[in-house]
C-alpha positions as CSV (number, residue, x, y, z in Angstrom):
1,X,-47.5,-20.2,18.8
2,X,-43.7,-20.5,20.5
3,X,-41.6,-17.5,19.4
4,X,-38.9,-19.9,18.3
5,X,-41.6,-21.1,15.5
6,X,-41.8,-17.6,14.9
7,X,-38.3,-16.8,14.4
8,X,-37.8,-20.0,12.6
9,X,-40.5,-18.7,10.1
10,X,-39.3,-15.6,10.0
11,X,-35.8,-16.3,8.9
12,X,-37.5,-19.2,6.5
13,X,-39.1,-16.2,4.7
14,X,-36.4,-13.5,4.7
15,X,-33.7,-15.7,3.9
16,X,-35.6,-16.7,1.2
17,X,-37.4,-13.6,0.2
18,X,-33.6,-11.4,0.8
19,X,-31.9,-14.1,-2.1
20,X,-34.9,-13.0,-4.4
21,X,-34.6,-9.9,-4.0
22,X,-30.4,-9.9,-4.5
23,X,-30.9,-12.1,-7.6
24,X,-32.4,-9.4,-9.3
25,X,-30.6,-6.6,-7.5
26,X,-27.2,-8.2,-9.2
27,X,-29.2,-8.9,-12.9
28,X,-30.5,-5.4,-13.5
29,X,-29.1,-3.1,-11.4
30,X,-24.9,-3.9,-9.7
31,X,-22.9,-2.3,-11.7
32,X,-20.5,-5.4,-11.1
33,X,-22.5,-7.6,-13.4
34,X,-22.1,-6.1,-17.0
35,X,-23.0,-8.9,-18.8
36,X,-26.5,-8.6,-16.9
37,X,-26.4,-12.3,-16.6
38,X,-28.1,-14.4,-13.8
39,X,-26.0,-15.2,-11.0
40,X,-26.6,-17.0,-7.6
41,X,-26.5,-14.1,-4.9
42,X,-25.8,-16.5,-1.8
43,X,-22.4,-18.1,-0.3
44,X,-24.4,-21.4,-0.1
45,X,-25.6,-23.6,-2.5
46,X,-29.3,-23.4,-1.9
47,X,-31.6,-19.7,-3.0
48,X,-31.1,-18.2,0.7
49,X,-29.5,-15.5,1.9
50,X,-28.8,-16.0,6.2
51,X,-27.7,-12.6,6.6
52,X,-31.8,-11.4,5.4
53,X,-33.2,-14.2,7.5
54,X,-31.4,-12.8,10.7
55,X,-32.5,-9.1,9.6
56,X,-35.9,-10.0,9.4
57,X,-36.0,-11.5,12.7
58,X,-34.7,-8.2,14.0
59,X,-37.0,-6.0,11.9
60,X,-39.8,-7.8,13.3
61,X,-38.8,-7.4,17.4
62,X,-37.3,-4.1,16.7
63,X,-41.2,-3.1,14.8
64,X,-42.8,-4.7,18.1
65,X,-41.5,-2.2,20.1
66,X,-43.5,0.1,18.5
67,X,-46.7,-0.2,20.4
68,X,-44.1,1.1,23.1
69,X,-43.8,4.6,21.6
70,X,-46.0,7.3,23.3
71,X,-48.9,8.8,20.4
72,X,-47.2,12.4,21.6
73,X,-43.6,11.7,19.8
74,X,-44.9,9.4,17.4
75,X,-42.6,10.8,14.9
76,X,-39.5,10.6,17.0
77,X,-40.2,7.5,18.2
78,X,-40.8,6.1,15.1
79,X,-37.4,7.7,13.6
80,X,-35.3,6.4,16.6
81,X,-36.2,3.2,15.4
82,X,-35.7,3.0,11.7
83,X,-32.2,4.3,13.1
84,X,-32.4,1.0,15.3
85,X,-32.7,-0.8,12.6
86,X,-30.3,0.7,10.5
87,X,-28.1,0.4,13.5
88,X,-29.0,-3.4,13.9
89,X,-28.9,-4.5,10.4
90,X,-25.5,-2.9,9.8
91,X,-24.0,-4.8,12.9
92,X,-25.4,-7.8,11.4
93,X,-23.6,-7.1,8.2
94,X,-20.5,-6.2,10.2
95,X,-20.3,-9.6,12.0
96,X,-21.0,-11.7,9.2
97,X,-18.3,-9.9,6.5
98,X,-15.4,-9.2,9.3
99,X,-16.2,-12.6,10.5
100,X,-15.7,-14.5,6.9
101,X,-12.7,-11.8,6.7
102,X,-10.8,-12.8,9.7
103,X,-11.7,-16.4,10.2
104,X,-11.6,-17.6,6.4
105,X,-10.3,-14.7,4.4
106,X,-13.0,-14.5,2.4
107,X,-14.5,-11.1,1.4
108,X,-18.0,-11.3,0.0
109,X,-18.4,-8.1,-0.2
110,X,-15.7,-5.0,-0.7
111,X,-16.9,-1.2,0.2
112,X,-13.5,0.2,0.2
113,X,-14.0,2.5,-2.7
114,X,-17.2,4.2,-0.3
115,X,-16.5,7.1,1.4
116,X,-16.4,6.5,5.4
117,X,-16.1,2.7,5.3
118,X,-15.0,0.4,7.8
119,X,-12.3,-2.1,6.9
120,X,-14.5,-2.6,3.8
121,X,-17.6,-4.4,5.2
122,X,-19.6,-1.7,6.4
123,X,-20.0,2.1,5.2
124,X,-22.9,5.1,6.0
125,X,-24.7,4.6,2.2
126,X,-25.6,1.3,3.0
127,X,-26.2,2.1,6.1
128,X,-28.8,4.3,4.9
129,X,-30.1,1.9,2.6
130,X,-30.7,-0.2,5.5
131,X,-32.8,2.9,7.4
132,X,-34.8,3.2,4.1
133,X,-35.4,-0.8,4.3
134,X,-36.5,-0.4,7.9
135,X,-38.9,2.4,7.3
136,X,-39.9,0.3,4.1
137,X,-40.3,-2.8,6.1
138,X,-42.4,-0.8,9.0
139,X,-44.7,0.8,6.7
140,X,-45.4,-2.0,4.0
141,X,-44.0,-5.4,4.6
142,X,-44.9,-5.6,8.7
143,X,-48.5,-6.0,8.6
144,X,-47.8,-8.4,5.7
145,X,-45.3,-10.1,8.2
146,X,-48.1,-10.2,11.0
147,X,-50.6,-11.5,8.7
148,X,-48.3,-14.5,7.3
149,X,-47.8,-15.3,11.3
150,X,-51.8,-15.4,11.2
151,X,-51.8,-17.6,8.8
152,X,-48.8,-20.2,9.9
153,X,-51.2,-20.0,13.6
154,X,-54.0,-21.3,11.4
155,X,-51.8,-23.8,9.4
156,X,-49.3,-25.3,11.6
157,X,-48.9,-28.2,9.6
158,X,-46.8,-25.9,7.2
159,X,-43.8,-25.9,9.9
160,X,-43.3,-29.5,8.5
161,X,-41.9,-27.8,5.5
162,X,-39.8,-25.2,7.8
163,X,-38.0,-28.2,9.6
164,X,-37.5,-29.5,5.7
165,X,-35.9,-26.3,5.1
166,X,-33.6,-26.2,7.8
167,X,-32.5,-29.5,7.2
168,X,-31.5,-28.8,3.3
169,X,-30.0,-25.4,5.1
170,X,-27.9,-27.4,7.6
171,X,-26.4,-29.6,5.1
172,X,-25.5,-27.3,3.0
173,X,-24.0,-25.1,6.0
174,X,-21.9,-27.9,6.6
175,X,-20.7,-27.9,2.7
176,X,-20.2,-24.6,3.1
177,X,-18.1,-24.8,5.8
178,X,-16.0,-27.0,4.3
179,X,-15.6,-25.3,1.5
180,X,-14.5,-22.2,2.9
181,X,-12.0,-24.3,5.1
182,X,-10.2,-25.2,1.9
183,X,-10.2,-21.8,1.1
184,X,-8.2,-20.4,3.8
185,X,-6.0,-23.3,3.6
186,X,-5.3,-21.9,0.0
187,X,-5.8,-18.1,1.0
188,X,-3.0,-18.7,4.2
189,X,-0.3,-20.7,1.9
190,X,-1.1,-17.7,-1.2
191,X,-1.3,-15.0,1.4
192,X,-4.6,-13.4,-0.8
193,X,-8.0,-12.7,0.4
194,X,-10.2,-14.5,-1.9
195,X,-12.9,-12.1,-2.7
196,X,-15.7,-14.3,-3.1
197,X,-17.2,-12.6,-6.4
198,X,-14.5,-12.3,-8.5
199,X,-13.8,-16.2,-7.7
200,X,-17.4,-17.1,-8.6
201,X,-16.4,-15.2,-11.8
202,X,-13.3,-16.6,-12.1
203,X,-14.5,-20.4,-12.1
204,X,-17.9,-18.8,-14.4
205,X,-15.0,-17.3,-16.8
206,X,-13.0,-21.3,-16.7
207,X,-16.3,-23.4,-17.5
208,X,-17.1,-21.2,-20.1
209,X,-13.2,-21.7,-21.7
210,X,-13.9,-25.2,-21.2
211,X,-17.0,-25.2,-22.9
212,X,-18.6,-26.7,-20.1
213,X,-22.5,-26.3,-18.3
214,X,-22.8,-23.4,-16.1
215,X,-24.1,-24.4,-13.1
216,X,-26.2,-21.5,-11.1
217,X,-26.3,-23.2,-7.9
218,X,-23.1,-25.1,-7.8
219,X,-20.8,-22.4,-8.4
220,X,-18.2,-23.8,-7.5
221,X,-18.2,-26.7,-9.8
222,X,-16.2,-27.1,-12.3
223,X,-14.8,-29.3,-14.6
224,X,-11.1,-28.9,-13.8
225,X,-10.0,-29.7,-10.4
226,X,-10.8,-26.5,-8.2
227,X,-7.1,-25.9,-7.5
228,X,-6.3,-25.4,-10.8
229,X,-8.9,-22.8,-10.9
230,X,-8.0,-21.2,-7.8
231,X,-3.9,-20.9,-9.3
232,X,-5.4,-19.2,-12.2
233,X,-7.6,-17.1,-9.9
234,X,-4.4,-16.3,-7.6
235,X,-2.6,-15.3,-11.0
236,X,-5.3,-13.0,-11.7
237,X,-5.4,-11.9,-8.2
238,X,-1.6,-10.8,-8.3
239,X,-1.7,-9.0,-12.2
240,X,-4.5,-6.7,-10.5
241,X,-3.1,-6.1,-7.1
242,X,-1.2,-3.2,-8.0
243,X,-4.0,-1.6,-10.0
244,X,-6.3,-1.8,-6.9
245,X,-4.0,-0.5,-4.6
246,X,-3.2,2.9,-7.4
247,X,-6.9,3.0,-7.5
248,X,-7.6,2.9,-3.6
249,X,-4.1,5.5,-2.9
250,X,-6.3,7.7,-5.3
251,X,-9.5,7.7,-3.4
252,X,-7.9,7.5,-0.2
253,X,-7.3,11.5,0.3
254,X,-11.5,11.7,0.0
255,X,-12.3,9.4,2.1
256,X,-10.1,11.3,4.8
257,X,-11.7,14.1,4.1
258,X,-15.3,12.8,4.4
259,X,-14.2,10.9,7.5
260,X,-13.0,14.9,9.3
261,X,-16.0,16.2,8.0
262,X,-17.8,13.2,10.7
């Protein structure tokens, strides 16, 4: 089997498997979701999350390396590579939010209330979260990973549905795209940062006024026109900007701290 079906697969299933495991991440746990309601994890349209697919693609070549690791330092070996992954997996993250950030100012996700983070994107807790999901992944989900490779070796005819997938996926990259073209547009001539949560909220918040269906996957539709929306988001936007920046000027002296104690 060619290591591009591999990878293909791979993303296929963390992609997939990584939206999953957000959807219920944001229902019962994020403190950002008091209402507890369901709401569609992803940037896309579709139930994937890219940012898992590429991180289990990397958890799997990263775990393959293991059979490199001499049976003397076993445990070293093993720890330099959860820390490998952490490192990996945090790049990842790093790429994809700056990226969005600089390219489309659009922050999909804000750490800048954690201590030590990195223009907001990145920070050490999630770093560690991403060691503990390495070490997770080594010890329960990578023989799982090798056996579904078995399996797809034994069933080829299933990589009809993986070009299927990336088809649906490619479209709705393209959407995608051209959706968060139109919001820098709007983000340049408002000089914001649309933070991609609280507009998904936002345009919940205006269908909900309107008396209109919530859409999970679309959430971006909306019965009035999306500018409208976004002006009303924008007013928002401005009536909390000074309350964020009190609330960061009050965290900011321990977070300088944290960072000297590094």
């Amino acid at each position: 089997m060619s290591r591009f079906l591999i990878l293909a697969y791979l993303f296929f299933l963390g992609a997939l498997g990584g939206w999953v495991l957000e959807l219920f991440f944001r229902r019962f746990i994020s403190n950002k979701n008091p209402e507890r309601k369901w709401i569609n994890p992803g940037f896309l349209t579709g139930p994937y999350l890219p940012l898992y697919g590429f991180g289990l693609c990397i958890l799997y070549l990263l775990a393959s390396l293991d059979r490199f690791v001499p049976p003397d330092h076993l445990i070293l070996g093993r720890a330099g590579l959860f820390l490998a992954m952490a490192v990996c997996m945090t790049l990842i993250e790093y790429i994809a939010g700056i990226g969005l950030l600089k390219l489309a100012h659009i922050r999909l996700w804000d750490y800048r209330d954690m201590p030590g983070n990195i223009q907001g994107v990145i920070c050490p807790l999630f770093s560690a979260i991403w060691a503990a999901m390495g070490a997770a992944y080594y010890f329960l989900l990578y023989p799982v990973t090798l056996r579904a490779l078995e399996w797809l070796a034994n069933n080829l005819a299933f990589s009809f549905f993986i070009g299927v997938f990336f088809g649906v996926f490619f479209v709705d990259l393209g959407q995608t795209i051209h959706l968060a073209a139109n919001l820098k547009k709007f983000a340049e001539e408002n000089q914001v940062v649309v933070r991609y949560e609280e507009l998904k909220a936002a345009i919940r918040r205006s269908n909900e006024e309107a008396k209109a269906r919530a859409w999970f996957f679309f959430a971006f539709h909306t019965p009035r026109p999306l500018r409208e929306t976004l002006d009303r988001y924008v007013e928002r936007y401005r009536a909390l900007e000074p309350k964020l920046r009190e609330r960061y000027q009050a965290i900011e002296p321990m977070i300088r701290r944290t960072i000297r104690r590094k």
